[in-house]
N, C-alpha and C positions, 0 to 999 in steps of 0.2 A: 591470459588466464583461461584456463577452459576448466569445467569441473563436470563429469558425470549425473546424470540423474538419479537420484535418492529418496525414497519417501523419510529418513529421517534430518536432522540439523535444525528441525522448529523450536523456535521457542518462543512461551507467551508475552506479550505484550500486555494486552488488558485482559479482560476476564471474555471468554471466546473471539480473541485474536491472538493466530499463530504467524510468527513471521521466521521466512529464513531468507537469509542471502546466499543468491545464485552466483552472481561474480561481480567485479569489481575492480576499479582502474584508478586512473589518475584523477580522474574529473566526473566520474559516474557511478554511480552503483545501482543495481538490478536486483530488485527482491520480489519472492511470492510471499502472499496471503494469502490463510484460510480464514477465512470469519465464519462464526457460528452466527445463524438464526437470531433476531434480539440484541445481540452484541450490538454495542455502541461507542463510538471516536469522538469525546468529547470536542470540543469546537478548538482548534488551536493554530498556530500559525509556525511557520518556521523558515530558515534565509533558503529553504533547497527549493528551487523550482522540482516540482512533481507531477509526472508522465505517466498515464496508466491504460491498464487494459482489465477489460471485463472476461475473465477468461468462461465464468459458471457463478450462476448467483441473480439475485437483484438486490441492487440497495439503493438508498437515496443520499447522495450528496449536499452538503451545505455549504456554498460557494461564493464569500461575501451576502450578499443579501440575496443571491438566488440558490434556488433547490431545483435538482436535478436527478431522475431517477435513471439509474443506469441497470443494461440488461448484459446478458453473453453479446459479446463485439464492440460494445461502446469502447470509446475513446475518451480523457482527459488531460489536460495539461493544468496546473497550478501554480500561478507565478510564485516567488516566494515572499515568504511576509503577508499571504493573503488570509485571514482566516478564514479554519473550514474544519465539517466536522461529515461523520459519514453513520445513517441507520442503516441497519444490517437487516433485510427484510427477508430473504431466501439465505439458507449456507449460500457461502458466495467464496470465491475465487481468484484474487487478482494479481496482475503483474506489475510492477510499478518503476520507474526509472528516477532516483533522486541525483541532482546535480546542483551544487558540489557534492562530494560524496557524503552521505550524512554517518560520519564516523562512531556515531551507537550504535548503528545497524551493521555495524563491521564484526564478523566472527570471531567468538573469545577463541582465545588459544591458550 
C-alpha cells in the first residue's frame, strides 16, 4: 500500500481530536493525530499494542499508574489491555502504529 500525502481524510474522534489513517496492512496500521489544546482521551484500554511518535505538541500521558509528559521526538509503546489516557497541553501532533490492526480506525469506503 503506499498512499500520497493529503491534508484532507480526517475525521473527529472526540471533541478536538482528529484522526486519519495513512496506510495499513495485515498486521498493523499507521495513523496521524491532530489534537486541539485541552482536548482529552478518557482513560481506556484496548487488545492493540500502541507505538507512537511525538511529531509537534505536548501532552501528558496516563500510563497504568504513571504519567508521562511527552514533547516533539518522544517515543512510546503501549502493551495492550493497559489502560491509559492522554491531556492535550499544547496542539499536538502524533503518529502512532496499532497492532493488530485496530479495524475502526480502517477507512469507510
Amino acid at each position: 500500500m503506499f498512499t500520497k500525502q493529503a491534508d484532507s481524510g480526517y475525521r473527529d474522534l472526540l471533541e478536538g481530536v482528529q484522526m486519519k489513517t495513512l496506510a495499513y496492512g495485515d498486521k498493523t496500521l499507521l495513523a496521524k493525530f491532530k489534537l486541539r489544546k485541552g482536548a482529552a482521551i478518557p482513560v481506556h484500554n484496548h487488545m492493540h499494542e500502541q507505538t507512537g511518535y511525538m511529531v509537534a505538541g505536548k501532552m501528558r500521558f496516563t500510563i497504568g499508574a504513571d504519567s508521562f509528559e511527552c514533547e516533539p521526538g518522544d517515543t512510546w509503546c503501549i502493551p495492550g489491555e493497559v489502560a491509559h489516557g492522554v491531556e492535550v497541553l499544547e496542539d499536538s501532533v502524533v503518529v502512532e502504529v496499532f497492532s493488530p490492526v485496530r479495524e475502526d480506525y480502517l477507512p469507510v469506503t
